[in-house]
N, C-alpha and C positions, 0 to 999 in steps of 0.2 A: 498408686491410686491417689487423686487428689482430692485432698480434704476440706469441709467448708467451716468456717468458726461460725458461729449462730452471727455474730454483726457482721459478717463479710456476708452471709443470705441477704439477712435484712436489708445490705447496702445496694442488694440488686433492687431495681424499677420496677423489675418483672413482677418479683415477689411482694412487692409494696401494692401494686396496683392489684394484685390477685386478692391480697388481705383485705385491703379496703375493697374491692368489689364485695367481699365474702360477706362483709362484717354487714354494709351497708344493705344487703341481702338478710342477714339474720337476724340483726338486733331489732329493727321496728319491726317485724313479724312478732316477736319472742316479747319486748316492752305491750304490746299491743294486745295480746294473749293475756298477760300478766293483766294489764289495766281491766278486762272483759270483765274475768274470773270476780276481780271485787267491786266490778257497776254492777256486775249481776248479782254478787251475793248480796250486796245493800240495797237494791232494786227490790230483788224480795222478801228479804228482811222485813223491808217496810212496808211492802203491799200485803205482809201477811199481818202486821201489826195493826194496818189500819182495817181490815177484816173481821181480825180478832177482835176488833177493839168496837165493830159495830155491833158483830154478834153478841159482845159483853152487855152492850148497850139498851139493845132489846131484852135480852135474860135479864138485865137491872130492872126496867118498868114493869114484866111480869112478875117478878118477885115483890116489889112493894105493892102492888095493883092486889096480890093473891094473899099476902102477908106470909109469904114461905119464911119468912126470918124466926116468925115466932112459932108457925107450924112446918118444921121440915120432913113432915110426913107424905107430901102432897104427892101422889104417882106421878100426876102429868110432867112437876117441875123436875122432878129427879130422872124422870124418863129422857126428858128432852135433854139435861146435865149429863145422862150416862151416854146416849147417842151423839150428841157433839164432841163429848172427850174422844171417845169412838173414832169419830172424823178425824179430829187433830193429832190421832195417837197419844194422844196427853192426856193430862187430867183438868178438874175444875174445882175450885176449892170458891164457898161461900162461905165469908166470916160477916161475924155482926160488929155491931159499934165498939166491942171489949174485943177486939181481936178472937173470938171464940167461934173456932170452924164448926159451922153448920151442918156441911156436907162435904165430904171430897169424894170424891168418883171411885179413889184408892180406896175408899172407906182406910185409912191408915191415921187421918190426925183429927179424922171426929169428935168432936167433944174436948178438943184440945185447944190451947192458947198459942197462938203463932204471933212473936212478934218477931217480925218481918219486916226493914226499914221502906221497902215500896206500899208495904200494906199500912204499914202508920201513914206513909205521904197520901195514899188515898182517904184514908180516914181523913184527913185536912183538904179533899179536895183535887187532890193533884192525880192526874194519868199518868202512868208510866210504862216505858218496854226495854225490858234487857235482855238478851241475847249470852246466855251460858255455850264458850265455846266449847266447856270439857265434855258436857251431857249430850252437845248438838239440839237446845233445845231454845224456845223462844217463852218467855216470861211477859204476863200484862198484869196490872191489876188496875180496878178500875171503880172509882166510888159507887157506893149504891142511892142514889139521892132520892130522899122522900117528894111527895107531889106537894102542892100547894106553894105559894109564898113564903118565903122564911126558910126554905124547907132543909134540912142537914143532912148530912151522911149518915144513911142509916148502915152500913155494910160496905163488905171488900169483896170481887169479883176478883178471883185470882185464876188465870185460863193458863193453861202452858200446853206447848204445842212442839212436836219433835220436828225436827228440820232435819231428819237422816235424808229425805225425797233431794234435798239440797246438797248434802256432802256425794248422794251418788251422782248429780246431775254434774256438780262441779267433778269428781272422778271421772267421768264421762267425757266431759270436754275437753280436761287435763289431758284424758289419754290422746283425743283426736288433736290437742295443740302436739303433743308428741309427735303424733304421725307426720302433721304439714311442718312441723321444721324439719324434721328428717325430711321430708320431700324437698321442701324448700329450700337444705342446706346443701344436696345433691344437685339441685338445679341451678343453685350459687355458684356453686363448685364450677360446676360445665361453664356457666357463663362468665367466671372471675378466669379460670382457666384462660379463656378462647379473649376476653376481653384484653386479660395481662400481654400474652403473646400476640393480637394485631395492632394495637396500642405500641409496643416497643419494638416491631419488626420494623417501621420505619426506622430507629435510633441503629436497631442491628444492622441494617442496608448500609445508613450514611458511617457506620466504623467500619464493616467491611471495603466500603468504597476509597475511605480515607487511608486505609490499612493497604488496599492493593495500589495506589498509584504510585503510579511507576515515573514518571519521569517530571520537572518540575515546568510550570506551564502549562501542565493537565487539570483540566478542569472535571470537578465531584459536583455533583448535581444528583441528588433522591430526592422529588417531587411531589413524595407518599402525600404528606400533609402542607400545610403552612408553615410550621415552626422548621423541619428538615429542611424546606427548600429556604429558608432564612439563613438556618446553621451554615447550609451547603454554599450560599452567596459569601456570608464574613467568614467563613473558612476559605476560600476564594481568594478572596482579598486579602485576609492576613498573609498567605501562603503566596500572592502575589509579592506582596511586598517581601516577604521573607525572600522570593526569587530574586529581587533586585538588590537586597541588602547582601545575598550571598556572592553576586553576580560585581556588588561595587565593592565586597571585600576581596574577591580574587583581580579583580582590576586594580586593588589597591595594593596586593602583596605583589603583583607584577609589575606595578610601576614603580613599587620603592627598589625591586629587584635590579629595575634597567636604571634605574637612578645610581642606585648604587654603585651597578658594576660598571656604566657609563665613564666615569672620573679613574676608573682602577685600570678598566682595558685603555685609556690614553696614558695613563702611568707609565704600565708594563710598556705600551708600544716606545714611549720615551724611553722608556729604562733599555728598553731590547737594543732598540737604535743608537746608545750612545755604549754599549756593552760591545754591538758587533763592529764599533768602528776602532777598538782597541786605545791606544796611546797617542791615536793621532789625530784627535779630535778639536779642532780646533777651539780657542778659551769662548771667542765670541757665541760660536753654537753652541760651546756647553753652557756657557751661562744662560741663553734662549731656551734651550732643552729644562733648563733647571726652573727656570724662571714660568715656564707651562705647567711641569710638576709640582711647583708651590700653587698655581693657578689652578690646578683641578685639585688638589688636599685641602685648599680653601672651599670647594666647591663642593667637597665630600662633607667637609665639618658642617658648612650651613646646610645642607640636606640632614646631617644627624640632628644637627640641633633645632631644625624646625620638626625634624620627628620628636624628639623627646617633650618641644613646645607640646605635639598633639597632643602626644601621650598623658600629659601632666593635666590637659585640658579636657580630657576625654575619660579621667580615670574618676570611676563613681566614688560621690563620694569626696571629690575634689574639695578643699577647703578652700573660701576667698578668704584674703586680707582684709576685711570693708571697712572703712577710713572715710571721714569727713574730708576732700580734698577739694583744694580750690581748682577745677577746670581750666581756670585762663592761664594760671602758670603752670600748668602741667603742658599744656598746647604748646605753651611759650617755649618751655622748653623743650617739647619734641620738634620745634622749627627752628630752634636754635644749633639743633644735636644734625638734623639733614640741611641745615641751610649748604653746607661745604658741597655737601653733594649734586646741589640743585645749581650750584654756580660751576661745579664742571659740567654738569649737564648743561647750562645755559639758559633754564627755565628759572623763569621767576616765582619766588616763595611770597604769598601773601597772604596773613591770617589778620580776620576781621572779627572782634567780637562787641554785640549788640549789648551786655551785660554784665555786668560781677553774677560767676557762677557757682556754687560750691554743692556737694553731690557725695553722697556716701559710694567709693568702687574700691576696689584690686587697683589699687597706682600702676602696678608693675605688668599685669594682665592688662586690662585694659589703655593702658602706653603702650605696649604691644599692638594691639588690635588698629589702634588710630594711626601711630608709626606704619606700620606696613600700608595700608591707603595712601599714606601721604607718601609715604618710597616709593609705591608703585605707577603713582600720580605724575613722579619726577625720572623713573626709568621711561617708562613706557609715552612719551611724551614728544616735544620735537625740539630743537634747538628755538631760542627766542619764544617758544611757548610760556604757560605760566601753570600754576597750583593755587588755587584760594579757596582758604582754610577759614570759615565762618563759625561763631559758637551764637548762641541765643536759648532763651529758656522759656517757658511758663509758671503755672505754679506746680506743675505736678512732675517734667520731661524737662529735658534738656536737649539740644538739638545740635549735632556737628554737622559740617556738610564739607566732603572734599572735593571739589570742580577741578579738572585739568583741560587742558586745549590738545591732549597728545591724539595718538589715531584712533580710537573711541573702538568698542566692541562691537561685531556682527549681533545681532536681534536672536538668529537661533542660537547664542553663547550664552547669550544672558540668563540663562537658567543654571547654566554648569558651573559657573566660576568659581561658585564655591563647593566645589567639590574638589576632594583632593589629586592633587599634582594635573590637575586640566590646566593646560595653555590653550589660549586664545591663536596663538603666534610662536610654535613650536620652537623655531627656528630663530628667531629672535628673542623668545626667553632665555634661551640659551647661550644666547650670543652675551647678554647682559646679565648671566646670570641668575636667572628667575628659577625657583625648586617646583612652583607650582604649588605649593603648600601654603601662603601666606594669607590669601583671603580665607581656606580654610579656617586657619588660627581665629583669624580676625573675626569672622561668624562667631566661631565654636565661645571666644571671649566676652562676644555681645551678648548672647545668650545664658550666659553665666548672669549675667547682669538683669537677664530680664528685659533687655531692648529688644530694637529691630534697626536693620539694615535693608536697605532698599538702592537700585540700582538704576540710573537710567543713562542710557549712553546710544550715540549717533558717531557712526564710521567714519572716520576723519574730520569730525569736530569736539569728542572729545568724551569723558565722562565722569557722571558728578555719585556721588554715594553720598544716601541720606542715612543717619543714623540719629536711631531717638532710644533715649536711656533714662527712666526714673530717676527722680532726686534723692528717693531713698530709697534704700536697698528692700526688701524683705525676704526674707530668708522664708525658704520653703518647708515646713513641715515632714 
């Protein structure tokens, strides 16, 4: 049976969105309950306070009006003190100017001296109300003030009043906030439930769909929402591209394959043919047999060794050599290195530069990259043709440009050339030796650099390659 660790739950979407539907579902029900319970306990708190505090008020002008302070014998005033304590379930205490209770309803502190910090504050004037939460009961007291101008505190109105009506109402409510969250966290439930699973069945669609395709160039497509039919377009696309990178890797292990075995199977056929002719082979054709087989071993090497160029070019992580070097004589001397060449060929070498250049690169990468342009500029060219080799700069770029006069590229090639082992002219690469790998190089070194190359060429007039390369290097993070 398979087991779930609590963060590999939590890491499901399902279970995220189920929680936060649930939470977002109980907590302001359950905060909002909580908040009720204490607007309403202070709500009436204080509407019984200011009640109490009027009723005190009237019972204050009767008693100075009747003079109950010095005659606490008086039925009406004690009648009406016993029947309001009555009301409030409380009692009613009358103190005079010495703190000395007059009456209390308890009849318990009669004739006794209460000092009581709220009953001193009214004796100086002051109203007060406090609320004892052990008793459940609510406290006033409230000056007694004589009539006339001038007139002082003659006594203390002390009312207390039970608030049990309040601790049942608030139990009352408490239980019914129980009820509707329970209801409410049921109905959460159904609803985080049903919300998490139609919410992520889009997500489950587009993995199953991704999970069953079957062949590459099949297109995933779930429409559910906006975001799946977005995933399902750049999953498309990536997966395109993956088609074509897979598709120029097997193109690429089969052309290094017929490259390879190309130079081996005319080998063997030499070798066969100068085996099955015995001792009697004459020296002139063995030397032509020999002189093929040094011609396809050479032919082999530079196919290795423009592979291991890739390799070295391709391998992450590559380190450049970056060097402050002067341009013009690095040029100078890659057209001093092919000028031999360009005169068996019979094409003219000429490099023009507009400026003293000097450029942080890879000397040895990037003399590569410019060498192959300019070789391929003087192979692929025509007798009496020429190559001109221009440098010029700004402040920021530097600018090469290779122009030749030879039979220039077809329009639909011009995308491919740099791609590995593509000819242009199969048959004539071959003829001259061409591996098909050396614009690759050449790219793959410009880019190392942070340039660009650009191509433009016309079928039998010729074609030129712009390349533009920073002055300073920066190294990528």
């Amino acid at each position: 049976m398979k087991r779930f660790s609590i963060p590999t739950i939590f890491n499901s979407l399902r279970v995220r969105i189920f929680i936060l539907v649930l939470l977002v579902g109980l907590i302001p029900g359950t905060l909002i309950g909580g908040l009720f319970f204490q607007m309403y306990q202070k709500k009436a708190l204080s509407n019984d306070a200011v009640s109490m505090t009027s009723q005190a008020q009237l019972l204050s002008n009767q008693i100075v009006t009747t003079g109950y302070l010095s005659n606490p014998t008086m039925d009406a005033i004690n009648n009406q003190l016993m029947a309001l304590g009555n009301i409030y379930s409380g009692r009613i205490m009358i103190l005079n100017s010495s703190l000395q209770v007059v009456n209390d309803t308890y009849d318990i502190y009669t004739g006794r001296t209460m000092v009581w910090q709220n009953a001193i504050l009214a004796l100086r004037g002051k109203r007060s109300s406090t609320y004892d939460n052990d008793s459940h009961c609510q406290v006033i007291a409230v000056p007694i003030m004589g009539t006339g101008v001038g007139s002082t505190v003659e006594g203390v109105i002390v009312i207390t009043k039970s608030t049990d009506y309040l601790e049942q109402n608030v139990s009352f409510y408490t239980r019914l906030l129980v009820f509707s969250v329970l209801v409410a966290a049921i109905i959460a439930t159904i609803v985080a439930l049903f919300s998490s699973i139609y919410l992520t069945d889009p997500l489950r669609k587009l993995s199953a769909a991704i999970l069953n395709r079957q062949n590459s160039g099949e297109q995933v497509m779930v429409s559910d929402v906006a975001e799946t039919t977005e995933i399902s377009k750049h999953f498309n696309e990536v997966m395109t591209r993956m088609d074509e990178i897979d598709a120029s890797r097997q193109e690429f292990v089969s052309n290094v394959s017929h490259e390879l075995k190309t130079p081996l199977t005319s080998m063997k056929v030499l070798a066969d043919s100068l085996t099955s002719m015995g001792d009697e082979v004459p020296v002139e054709l063995y030397r032509d047999f020999m002189d093929d087989i040094t011609h396809e071993i050479d032919r082999e090497t530079k196919i290795i060794n423009d592979l291991l160029s890739l390799v070295r070019l391709d391998k992450s992580g590559v380190t450049l050599n970056i060097e402050a070097k002067n341009i013009n004589e690095m040029l100078e001397q890659l057209m001093k290195r092919l000028r031999p060449i360009a005169e068996k060929n019979q094409v003219e070498l000429v490099m023009e530069s507009f400026r003293p250049v000097t450029a942080e690169v890879d000397e040895v990468k990037f003399s590569l990259a410019i060498m192959n342009l300019i070789e391929n500029g003087i192979k692929y060219n025509q007798q009496g043709g020429y190559v001109h080799v221009s440098l010029n700069a700004d402040h920021q770029y530097f600018f090469i440009r290779v122009e030749d006069s030879g039979m220039g590229i077809p329009e639909d090639s011009l995308n491919r050339i740099f791609e590995r082992f593509y000819r242009v002219d199969k048959s004539h690469s071959r003829e001259i030796g061409g591996t098909g790998l050396g614009l690759a190089i050449t790219k793959n070194a410009i880019d190392m650099h942070h340039g660009q190359i650009q191509v433009h060429s016309m079928v039998g007039e010729g074609t030129t390659f712009d390349v533009r390369v920073p002055l300073s290097y920066i190294k990528e993070s």
